[in-house]
Every structure is written in structure tokens, then in C-alpha cells.
N, C-alpha and C positions, 0 to 999 in steps of 0.2 A: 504494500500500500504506500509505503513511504517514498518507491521509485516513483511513483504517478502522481504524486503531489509535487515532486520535486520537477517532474515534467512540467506537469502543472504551470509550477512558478515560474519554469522556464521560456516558455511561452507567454506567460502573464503581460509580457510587455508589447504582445501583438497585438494590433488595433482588431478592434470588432469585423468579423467578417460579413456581410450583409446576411439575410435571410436568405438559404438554399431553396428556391425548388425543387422540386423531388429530382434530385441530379441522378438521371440513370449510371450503374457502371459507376457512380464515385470512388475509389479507392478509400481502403478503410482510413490510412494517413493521413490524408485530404477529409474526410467526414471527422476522424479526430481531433486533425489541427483548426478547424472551422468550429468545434463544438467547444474546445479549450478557449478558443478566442474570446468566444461569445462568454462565455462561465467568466471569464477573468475580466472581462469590460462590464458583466451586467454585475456579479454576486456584492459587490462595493457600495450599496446603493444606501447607505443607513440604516439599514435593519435596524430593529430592536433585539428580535429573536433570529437563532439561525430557521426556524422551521419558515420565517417571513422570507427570511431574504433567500430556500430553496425554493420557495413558492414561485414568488416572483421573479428568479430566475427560470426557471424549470419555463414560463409561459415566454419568457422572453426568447429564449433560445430551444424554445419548439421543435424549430425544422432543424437546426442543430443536431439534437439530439436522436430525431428519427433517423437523422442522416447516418448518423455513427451506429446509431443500434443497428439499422438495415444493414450496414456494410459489416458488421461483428457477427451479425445473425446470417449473413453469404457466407464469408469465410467460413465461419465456425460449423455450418453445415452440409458444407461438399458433400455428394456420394452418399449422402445417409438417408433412409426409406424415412416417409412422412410422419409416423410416430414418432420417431426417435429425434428427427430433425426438430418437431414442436416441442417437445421436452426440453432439447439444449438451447430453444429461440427464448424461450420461457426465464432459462437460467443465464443466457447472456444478458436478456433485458435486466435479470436482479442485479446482476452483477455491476452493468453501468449504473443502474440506477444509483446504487450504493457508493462507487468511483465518485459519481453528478452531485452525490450530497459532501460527499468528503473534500472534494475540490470546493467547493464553494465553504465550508467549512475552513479550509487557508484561505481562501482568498477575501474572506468576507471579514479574519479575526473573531467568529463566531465557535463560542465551546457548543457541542451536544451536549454538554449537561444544563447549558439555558435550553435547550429545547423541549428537557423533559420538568423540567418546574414549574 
């Protein structure tokens, strides 16, 4: 977790990328570095809590976010029959979702333990 944060912050200094259209064929790197962009120019926004300011990122960087998940959920499920592929579509979305709260968690200076108080 702690490499993808540091990515994260790596990128933090990259201007917002506009809203994707459903970009057919995205590469997953390109739907990554576009969804970082957006996480690290929107998550800054004042919040009081971190659950405000995932919220309000999460609607900000939308198409973002599909972008990356769609390109994690191609990769991640070449060659595999339709059961098996919706199973692991299912566990890469947890997966970023979790990455989406943690990133904005650096970048916003929000603890998870304001979130549950």
C-alpha cells in the first residue's frame, strides 16, 4: 500500500486531466495516471471529514475512475470463462476502491479515524 501512495504523491504534482470519455482501448497506465491526476487536484478541497472529501472526490473524478477500473478489470481478466472473470471484476473494483480512499487519505491530510467518529 505504501508503494501506491508514494506513487501517488508522485504524480500529485500533475495538473488535472480533463474528464475521459469512455476512451476505448485506454491503456491501464494512461487510465491510472489520469485517475491519480484527478485524486491529487480534486481530494485538497477543505474537507472537514475524510468520508467528505472521498465523496466528493469519488463524483469528481467519475470517469476517472471507470477509466482505471475498466482497464484493471481487461487486464486482470484475459482468457478467463464469465464466472470466474465477474468474480475477479468484482475484486479489482474492491481493490481500487480501497487504493481511491487511501490516496485521497494522503493527499487530502485526512486520518480514517475522523471518519469513523
Amino acid at each position: 500500500m505504501q508503494a501506491i501512495g508514494l506513487s501517488l504523491l508522485a504524480l500529485g504534482a500533475v495538473a488535472a486531466a480533463p474528464p475521459l470519455e469512455a476512451v476505448s482501448g485506454e491503456s491501464l497506465t494512461q487510465a491510472e495516471r489520469r485517475l491519480r491526476a484527478c485524486l491529487s487536484a480534486n481530494a485538497s478541497g477543505g474537507h472537514a471529514t475524510l468520508e467528505a472529501a472521498v465523496l466528493s472526490t469519488r463524483v469528481a473524478c467519475k470517469p476517472q475512475i471507470d477509466g482505471a477500473r475498466d482497464a484493471r478489470i481487461v487486464a486482470a481478466t484475459a482468457g478467463l470463462g464469465p464466472d470466474e472473470a465477474q468474480a475477479i471484476a468484482r475484486r479489482v473494483t474492491r481493490e481500487l476502491n480501497n487504493e481511491i480512499a487511501h490516496a485521497i487519505a494522503n493527499f487530502s491530510g485526512l486520518s480514517a479515524h475522523h471518519a469513523h467518529h
